[in-house]
Backbone as JSON Lines, residues from 0, in Angstrom:
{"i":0,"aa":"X","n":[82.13,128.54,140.24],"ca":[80.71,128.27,140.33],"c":[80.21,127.98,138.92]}
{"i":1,"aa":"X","n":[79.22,126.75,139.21],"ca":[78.9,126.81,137.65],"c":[77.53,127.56,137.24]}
{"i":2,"aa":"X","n":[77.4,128.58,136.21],"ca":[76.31,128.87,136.17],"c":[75.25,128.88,135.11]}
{"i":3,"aa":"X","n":[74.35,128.61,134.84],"ca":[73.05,128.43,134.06],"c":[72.31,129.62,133.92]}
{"i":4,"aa":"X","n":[72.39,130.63,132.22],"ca":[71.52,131.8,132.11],"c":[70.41,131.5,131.36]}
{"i":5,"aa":"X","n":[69.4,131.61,131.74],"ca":[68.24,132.2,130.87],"c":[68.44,133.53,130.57]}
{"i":6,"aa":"X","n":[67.01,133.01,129.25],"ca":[66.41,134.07,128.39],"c":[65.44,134.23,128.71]}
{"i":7,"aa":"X","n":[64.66,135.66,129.11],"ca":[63.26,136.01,129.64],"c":[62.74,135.68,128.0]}
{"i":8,"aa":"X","n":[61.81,135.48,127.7],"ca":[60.28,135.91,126.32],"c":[59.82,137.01,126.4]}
{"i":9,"aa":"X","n":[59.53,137.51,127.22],"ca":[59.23,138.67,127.95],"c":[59.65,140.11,128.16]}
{"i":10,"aa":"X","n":[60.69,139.44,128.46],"ca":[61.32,141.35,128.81],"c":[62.85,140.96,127.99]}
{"i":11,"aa":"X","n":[62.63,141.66,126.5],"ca":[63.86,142.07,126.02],"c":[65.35,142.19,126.33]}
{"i":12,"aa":"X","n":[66.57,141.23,126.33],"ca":[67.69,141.87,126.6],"c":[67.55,141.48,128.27]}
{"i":13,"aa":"X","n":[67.04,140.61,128.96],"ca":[66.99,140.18,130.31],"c":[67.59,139.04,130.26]}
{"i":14,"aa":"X","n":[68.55,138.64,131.32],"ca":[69.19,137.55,131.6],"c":[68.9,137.29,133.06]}
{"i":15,"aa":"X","n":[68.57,135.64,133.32],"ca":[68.58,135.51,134.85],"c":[70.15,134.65,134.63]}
{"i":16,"aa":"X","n":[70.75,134.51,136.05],"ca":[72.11,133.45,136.33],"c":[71.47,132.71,137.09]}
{"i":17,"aa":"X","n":[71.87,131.66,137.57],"ca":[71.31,130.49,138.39],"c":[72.55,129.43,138.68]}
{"i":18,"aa":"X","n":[72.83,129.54,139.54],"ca":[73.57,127.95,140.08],"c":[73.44,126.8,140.08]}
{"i":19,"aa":"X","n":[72.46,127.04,139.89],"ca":[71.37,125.24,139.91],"c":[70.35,125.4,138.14]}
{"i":20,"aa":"X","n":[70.56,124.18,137.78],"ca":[69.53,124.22,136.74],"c":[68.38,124.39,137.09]}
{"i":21,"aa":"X","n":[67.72,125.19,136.11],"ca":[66.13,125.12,136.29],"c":[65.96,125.63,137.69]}
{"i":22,"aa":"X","n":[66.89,125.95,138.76],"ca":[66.68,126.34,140.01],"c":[65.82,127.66,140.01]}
{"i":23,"aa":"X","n":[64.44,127.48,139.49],"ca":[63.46,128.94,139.63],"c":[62.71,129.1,140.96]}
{"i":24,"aa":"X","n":[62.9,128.4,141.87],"ca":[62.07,128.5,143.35],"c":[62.52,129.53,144.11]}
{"i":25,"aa":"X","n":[64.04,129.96,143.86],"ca":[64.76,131.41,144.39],"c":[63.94,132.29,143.92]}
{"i":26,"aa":"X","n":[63.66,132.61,143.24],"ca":[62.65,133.48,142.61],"c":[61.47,134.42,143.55]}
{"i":27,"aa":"X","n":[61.6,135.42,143.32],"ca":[60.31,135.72,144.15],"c":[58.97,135.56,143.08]}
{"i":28,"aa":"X","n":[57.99,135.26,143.37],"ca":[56.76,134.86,142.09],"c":[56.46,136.17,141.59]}
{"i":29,"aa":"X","n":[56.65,137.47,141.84],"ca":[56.33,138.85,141.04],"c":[57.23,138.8,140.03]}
{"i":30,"aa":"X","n":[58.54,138.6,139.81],"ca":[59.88,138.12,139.07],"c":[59.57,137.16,138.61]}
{"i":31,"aa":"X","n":[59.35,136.33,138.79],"ca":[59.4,134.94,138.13],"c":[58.32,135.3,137.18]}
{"i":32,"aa":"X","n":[56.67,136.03,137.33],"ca":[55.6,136.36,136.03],"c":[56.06,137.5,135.54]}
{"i":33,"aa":"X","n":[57.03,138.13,135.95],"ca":[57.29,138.98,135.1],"c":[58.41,138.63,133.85]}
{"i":34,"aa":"X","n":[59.24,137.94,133.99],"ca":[60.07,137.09,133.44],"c":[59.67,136.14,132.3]}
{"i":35,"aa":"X","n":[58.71,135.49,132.68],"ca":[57.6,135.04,131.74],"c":[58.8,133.36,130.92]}
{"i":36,"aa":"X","n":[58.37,133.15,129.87],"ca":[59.04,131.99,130.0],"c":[60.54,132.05,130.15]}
{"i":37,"aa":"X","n":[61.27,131.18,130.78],"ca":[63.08,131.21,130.47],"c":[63.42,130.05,129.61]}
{"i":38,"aa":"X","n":[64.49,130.42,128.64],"ca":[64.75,129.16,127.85],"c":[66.28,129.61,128.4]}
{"i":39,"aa":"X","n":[66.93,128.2,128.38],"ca":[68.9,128.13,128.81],"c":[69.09,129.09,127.43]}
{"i":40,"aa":"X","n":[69.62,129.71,127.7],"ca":[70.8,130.35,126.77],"c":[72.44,129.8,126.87]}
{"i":41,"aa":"X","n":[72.81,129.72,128.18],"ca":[73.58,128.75,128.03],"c":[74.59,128.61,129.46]}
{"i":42,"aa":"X","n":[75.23,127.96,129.96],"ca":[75.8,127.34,130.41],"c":[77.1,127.37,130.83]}
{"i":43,"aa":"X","n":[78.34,127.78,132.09],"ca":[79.58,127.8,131.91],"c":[80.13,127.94,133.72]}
{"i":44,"aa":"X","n":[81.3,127.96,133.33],"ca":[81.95,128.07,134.61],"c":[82.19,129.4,134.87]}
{"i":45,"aa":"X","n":[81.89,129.7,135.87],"ca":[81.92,131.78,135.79],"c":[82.77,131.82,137.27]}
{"i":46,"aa":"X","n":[83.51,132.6,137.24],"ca":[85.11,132.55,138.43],"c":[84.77,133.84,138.02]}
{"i":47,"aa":"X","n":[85.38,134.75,139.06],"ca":[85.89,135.78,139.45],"c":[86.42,136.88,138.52]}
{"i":48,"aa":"X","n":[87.15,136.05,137.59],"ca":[88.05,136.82,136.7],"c":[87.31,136.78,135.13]}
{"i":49,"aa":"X","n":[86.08,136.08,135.03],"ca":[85.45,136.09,134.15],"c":[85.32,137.12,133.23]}
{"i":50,"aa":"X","n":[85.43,137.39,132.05],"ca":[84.95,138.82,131.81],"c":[83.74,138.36,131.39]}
{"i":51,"aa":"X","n":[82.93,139.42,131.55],"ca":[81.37,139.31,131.1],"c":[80.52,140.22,130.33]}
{"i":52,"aa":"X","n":[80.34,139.95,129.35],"ca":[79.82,141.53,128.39],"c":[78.98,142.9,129.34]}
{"i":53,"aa":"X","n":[78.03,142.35,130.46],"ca":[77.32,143.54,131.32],"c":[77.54,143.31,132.4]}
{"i":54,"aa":"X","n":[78.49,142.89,132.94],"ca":[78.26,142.9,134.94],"c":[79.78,142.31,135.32]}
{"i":55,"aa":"X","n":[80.15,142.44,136.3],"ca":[81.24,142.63,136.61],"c":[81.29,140.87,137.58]}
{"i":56,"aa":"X","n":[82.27,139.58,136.98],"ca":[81.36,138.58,137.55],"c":[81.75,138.36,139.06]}
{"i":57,"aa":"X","n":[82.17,139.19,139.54],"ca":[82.45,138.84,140.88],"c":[81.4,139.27,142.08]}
{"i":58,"aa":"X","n":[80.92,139.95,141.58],"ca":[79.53,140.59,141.56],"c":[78.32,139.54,141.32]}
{"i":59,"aa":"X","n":[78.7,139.22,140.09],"ca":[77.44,138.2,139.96],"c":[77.66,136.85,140.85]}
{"i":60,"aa":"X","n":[78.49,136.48,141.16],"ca":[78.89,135.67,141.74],"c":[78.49,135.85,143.31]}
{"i":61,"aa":"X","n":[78.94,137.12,143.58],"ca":[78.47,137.68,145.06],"c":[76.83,137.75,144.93]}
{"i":62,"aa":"X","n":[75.96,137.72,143.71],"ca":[74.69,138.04,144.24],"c":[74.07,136.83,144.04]}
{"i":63,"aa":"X","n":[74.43,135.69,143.35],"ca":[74.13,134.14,143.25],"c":[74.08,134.18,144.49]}
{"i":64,"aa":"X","n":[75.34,134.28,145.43],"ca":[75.54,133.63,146.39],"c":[74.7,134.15,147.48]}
{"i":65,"aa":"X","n":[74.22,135.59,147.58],"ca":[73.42,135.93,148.44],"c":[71.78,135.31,147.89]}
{"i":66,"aa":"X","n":[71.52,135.37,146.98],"ca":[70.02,135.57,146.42],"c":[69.54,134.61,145.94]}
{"i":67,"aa":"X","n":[70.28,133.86,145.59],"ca":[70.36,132.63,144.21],"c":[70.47,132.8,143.14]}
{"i":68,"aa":"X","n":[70.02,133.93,142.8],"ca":[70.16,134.37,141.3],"c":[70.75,135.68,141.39]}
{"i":69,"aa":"X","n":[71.32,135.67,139.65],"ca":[71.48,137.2,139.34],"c":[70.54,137.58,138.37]}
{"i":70,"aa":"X","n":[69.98,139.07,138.62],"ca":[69.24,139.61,136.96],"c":[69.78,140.82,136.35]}
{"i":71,"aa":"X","n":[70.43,139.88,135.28],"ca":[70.71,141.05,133.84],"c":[69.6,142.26,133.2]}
{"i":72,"aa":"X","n":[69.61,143.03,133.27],"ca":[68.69,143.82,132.52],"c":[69.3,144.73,131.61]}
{"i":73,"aa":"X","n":[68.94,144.98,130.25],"ca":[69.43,145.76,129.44],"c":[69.84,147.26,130.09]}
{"i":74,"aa":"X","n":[71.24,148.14,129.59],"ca":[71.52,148.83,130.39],"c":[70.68,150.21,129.51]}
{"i":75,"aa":"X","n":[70.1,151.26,131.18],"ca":[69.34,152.32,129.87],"c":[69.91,153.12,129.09]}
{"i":76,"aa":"X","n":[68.75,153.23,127.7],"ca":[68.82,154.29,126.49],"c":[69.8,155.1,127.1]}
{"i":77,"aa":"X","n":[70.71,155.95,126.1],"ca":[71.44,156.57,125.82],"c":[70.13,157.91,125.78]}
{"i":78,"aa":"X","n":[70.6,159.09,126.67],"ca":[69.5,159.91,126.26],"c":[70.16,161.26,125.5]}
{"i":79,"aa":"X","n":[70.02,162.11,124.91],"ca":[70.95,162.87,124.03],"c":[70.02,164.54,124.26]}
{"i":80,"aa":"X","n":[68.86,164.34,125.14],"ca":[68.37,165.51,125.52],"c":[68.73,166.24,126.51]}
């Protein structure tokens, strides 16, 4: 699958995936203003065996395929209390 990530402006450390360029109509519109602008970050062929710095891509792949998109979100603070 080929896939297309944005960068939220907005929310720090957020990634959307997308199958389709510019494909933002999957989107539900509460997500999509919360997201606020997306610029490509970038671009690639993502298979199964991908490794991927936060998500496991077979997974992401499985939720493209249900949802249209996937969303990255920074994973939480480390808490030490």
């Amino acid at each position: 699958m080929h896939c297309y990530v944005y960068k939220s402006a907005r929310r720090a450390e957020t990634y959307l995936y997308l199958a389709v360029s510019d494909g933002f109509d999957v989107l539900p519109d509460a997500l999509r203003q919360q997201l606020g602008n997306l610029t490509l970050a970038l671009d690639f062929e993502l298979t199964p065996d991908k490794r991927l710095a936060q998500a496991d891509a077979a997974n992401v792949i499985a939720q493209i395929s249900a949802t249209g998109y996937y969303l990255q979100v920074p994973p939480p603070p480390n808490r030490l209390d």
